[in-house]
N, C-alpha and C positions, 0 to 999 in steps of 0.2 A: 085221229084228226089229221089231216092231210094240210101239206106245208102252208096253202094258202088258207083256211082259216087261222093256222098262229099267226101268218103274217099279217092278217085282218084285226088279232086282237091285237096284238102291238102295235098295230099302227092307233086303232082306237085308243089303247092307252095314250100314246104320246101326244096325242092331236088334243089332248084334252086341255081346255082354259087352265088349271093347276098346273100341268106340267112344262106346258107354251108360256105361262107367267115367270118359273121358274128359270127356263130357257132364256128368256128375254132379260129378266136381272141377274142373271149370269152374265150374259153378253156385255149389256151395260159394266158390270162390275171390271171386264178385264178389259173393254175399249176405257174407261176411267185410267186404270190401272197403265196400261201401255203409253197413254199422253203423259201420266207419270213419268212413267221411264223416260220417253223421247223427251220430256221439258230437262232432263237429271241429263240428259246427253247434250244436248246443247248448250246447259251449264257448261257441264266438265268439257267439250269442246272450247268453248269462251277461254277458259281457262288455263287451258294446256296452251292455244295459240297465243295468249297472255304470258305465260312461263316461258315459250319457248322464243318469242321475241326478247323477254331478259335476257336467257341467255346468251342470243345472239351479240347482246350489246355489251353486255358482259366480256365474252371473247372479245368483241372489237376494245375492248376500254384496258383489258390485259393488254393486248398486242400493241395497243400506243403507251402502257405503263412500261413496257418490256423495251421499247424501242427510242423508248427517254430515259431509261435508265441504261442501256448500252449505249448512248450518247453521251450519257454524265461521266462514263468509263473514259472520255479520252479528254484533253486538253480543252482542242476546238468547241466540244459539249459543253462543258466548265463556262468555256467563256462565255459563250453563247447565251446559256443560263444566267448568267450575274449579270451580262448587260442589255438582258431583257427585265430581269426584276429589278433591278438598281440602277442608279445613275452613277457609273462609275467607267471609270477612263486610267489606260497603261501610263505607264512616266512619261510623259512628252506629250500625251494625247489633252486635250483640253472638251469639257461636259460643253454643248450648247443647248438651253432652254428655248425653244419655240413656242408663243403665247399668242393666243389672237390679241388682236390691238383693236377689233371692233368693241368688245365684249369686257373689258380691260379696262380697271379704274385706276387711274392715276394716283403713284403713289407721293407725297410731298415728303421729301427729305427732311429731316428732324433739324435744328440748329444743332451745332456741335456747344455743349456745358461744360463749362468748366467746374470740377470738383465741389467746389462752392455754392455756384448757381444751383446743380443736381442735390445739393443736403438743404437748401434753398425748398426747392422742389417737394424735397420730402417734409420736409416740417408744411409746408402751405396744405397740403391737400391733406393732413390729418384734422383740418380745423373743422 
């Protein structure tokens, strides 16, 4: 048999509707297959640029935990801390409270009771 008739049956064989079928859900099965993979990569994409902005924030949330507590290390730090969280003032220094006065209900000063009047008080209002 000379090269071009096997090439003529091979080729007959493969051009046949069975084996063109087969071919064909082959193809299908690995283009399926591959949108698989590439949807699995743009997950795991999502998710690394998701992880790796944590981190980022991470570092940043260290290097300001790191740079308040080498502040609490000195004096000026101390103080600075206690009279931003409290209201609190050195020997001589004096607290000022600032209040809006728009917004601000008026308080009426109680009468000053004498010991009497005040047990007075308490006996009435158990009645």
């Amino acid at each position: 048999m000379s090269g071009f008739q096997m090439h003529k049956k091979a080729s007959d064989y493969f051009y046949t509707k069975p084996v063109l079928f087969v071919l064909l859900v082959l193809l299908v099965l690995l283009s399926l297959s591959l949108y698989n993979v590439y949807g699995k990569y743009r997950q795991v994409k999502t998710k690394r640029d998701t992880a790796e902005q944590a981190v980022l924030k991470s570092k940043a949330d260290e290097a300001a935990m790191v740079a308040k507590v080498e502040s609490l290390k000195t004096e000026q730090g101390i103080e600075n801390y206690l009279r931003s969280q409290y209201p609190v003032a050195k020997p001589g220094e004096q607290v000022i409270l600032i209040t809006d006065t728009e917004h601000s209900i008026p308080v009426e000063s109680a009468p000053d009771l004498s010991f009497i009047d005040k047990l007075k008080n308490i006996f009435r209002s158990k009645k």
